[in-house]
N, C-alpha and C positions, 0 to 999 in steps of 0.2 A: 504494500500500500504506500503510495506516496504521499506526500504532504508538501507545499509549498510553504516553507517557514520564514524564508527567504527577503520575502517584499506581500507581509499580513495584510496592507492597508493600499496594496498597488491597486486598487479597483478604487483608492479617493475614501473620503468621508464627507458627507452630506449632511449639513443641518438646517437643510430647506426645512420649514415647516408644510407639509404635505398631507392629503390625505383627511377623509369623513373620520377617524378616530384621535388623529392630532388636533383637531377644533372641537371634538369633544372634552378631548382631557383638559384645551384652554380656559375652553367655556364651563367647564364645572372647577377647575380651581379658582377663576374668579367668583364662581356663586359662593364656595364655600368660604372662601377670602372675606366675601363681605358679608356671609352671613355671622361669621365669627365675629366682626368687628358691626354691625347691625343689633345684636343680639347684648355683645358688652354695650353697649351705648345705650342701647332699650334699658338694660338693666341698672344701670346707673340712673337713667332719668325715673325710673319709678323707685328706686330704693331713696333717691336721695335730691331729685330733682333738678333744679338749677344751680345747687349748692352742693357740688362734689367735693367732699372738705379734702379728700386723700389727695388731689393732684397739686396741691399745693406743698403741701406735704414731703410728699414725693418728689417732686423738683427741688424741692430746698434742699434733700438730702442728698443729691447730685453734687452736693460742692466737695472740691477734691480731684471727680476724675474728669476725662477730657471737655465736653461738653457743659461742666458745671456754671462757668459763670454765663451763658443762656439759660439754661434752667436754673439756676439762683434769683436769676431777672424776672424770667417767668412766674417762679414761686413769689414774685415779691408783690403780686396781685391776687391774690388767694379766691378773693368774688369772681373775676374772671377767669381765671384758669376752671375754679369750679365749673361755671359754666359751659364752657368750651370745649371742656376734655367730651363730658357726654354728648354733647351736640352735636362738635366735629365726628365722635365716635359712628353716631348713628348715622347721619350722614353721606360718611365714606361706606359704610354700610353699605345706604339702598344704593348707590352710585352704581357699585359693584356687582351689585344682587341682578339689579336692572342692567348693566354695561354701559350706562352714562356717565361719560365725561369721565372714563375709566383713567389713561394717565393723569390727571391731575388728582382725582381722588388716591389713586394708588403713592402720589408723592407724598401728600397728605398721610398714608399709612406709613410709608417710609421716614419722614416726619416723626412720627408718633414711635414705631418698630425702634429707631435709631436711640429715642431717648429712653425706651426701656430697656435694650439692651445693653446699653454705657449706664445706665442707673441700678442695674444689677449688676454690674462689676464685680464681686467679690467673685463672680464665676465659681461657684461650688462645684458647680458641674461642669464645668470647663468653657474655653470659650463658644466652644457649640452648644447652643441652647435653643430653647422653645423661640426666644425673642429675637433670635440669630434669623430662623428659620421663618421666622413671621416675616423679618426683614426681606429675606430671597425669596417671600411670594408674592412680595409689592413688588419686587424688580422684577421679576417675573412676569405679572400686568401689565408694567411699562413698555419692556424689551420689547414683548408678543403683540401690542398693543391688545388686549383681550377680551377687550367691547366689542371690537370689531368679530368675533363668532359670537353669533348669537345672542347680541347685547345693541341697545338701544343706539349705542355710537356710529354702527354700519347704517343706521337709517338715515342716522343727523347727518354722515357723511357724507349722501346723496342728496339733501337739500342743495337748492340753488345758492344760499346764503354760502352753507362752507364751501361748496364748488368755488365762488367770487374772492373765497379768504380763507386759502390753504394753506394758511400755520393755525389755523383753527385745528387740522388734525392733531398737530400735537398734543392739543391738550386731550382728544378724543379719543379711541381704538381701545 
């Protein structure tokens, strides 16, 4: 039996996005992307309303590692950040749920992903973590643009309006 060990990868590697089961995998990690972040943000607005006392909290206690003095800033508005954390949370949610206005909502995760990952620093569990991995499925969104399967941004994108104002995709897919 022979085997060709020689030149493994002589046939190239392709990382077209291709194919009815690569838009499905797209199109279900952004639902569940936002339904995870839909569902925290529901859940805060009814445990605690407009008044989320931990994000203030929680960013104050950022001082020290990299990101600290934006989030010490942040923390130093406690009524707003209250506010914001759940609203933005939900939010970026239905964006995602729905496929609207999916990279801008997903920078917005990565936003949020970035400061709970550097806010957990102690890394107990090393630096791959849960908040790592929330991270690389906002960049994820972005990359793939991943409105664009099966999500409300493929519709917006065929309006006359963004046809006339194509950096409007950016923010959209």
């Amino acid at each position: 039996m022979s085997y060709d060990a020689a030149t493994p990868l002589r046939n190239g590697v392709d990382f077209e996005l291709s194919g009815p089961w690569a838009t499905y995998w797209i199109a279900m990690l952004r639902v569940i992307t936002g339904w995870w972040f839909l569902h925290s943000g529901i859940g805060k607005l009814l445990d605690s309303g407009l008044s989320y006392g931990y994000a203030a909290t929680y960013l104050n206690g950022m001082d020290g590692t990299t990101l600290g003095p934006v989030a010490t800033f942040l923390g130093g508005f406690p009524d707003l950040m209250g506010a914001m954390v759940p609203i933005f949370e939900t939010l970026i949610g239905l964006a995602l749920v729905a496929g609207l206005l999916t990279r801008l909502a997903s920078f917005g995760g990565v936003v949020f992903m970035s400061l709970f990952w550097v806010g957990n620093a102690e890394f107990g569990t090393g630096i791959i973590n849960g908040d790592l991995m929330g991270l690389l499925l906002f960049v994820t969104m972005i990359v793939f643009a991943a409105g664009r399967y099966y999500g409300l941004d493929a519709v917006v994108e065929r309006t006359e309006f963004v046809q006339n104002r194509p950096r409007l995709k950016y923010l959209l897919g």
